[in-house]
N, C-alpha and C positions, 0 to 999 in steps of 0.2 A: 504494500500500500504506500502512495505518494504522500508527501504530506500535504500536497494539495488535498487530495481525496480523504486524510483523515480531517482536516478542514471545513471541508465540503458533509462528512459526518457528522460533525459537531454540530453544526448548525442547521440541520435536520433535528437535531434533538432539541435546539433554541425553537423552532416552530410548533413543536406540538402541542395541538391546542386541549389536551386532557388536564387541566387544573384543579380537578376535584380528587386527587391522590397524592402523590406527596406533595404538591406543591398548596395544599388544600388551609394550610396555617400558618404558611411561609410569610405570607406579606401583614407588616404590624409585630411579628415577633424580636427583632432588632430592628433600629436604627440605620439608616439607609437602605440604599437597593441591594435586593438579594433577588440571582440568577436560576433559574433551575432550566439545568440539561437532562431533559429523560425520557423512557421508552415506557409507556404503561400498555398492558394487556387484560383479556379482561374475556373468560367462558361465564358459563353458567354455576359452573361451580369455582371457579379460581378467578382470581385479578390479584397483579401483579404491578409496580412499578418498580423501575430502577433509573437513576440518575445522578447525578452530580450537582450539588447544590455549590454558590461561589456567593461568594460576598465580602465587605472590603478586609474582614481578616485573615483569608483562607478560601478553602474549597474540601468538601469529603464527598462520600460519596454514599448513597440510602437507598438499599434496595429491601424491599417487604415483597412478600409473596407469603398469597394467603390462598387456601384452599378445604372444603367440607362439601361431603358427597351430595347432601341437600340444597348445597348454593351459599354462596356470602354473602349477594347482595351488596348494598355499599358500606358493610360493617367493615368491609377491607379495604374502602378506601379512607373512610375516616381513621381507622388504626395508622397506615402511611403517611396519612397526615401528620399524626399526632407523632410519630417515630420521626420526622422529619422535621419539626418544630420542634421537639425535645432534645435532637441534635444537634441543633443549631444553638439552643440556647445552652447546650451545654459546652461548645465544642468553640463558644464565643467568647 
């Protein structure tokens, strides 16, 4: 891979418009702007995100994957949420 093309990835993950998963707490938990880079997924019984959160002291990285034979519904995205807003305020 170029790093053009890893470039060109990243910023695929800068457009995706899923905001109700980890990036679901993000804005208002620190001061200033904070970034999220991520991939969410999402069956009937599993929803997942993984991403890269960046903000002005750092950057890590939160990934939740959740799954129950009966379905999650959005209990698994609000949990991502809250794992990725709990990161950040710890991690700040």
């Amino acid at each position: 891979m170029t790093s053009s093309e890893a470039r060109h990835l990243l910023w695929l993950l800068t457009i995706v418009d899923d905001r109700g998963k980890l990036g679901r707490f993000l804005a208002g938990t620190i001061d200033g702007p904070v970034t999220l880079l991520h991939k969410a997924g999402w069956l009937a019984t599993a929803r997942h995100d993984a991403g890269i959160v960046f903000w002005s002291g750092g950057a890590f990285v939160a990934t939740v994957l959740t799954w129950r034979p009966d379905g999650v519904g959005s209990s698994g995205d609000v949990l991502a949420g809250r794992v990725a807003a709990k990161a950040l305020r710890r991690f700040r």
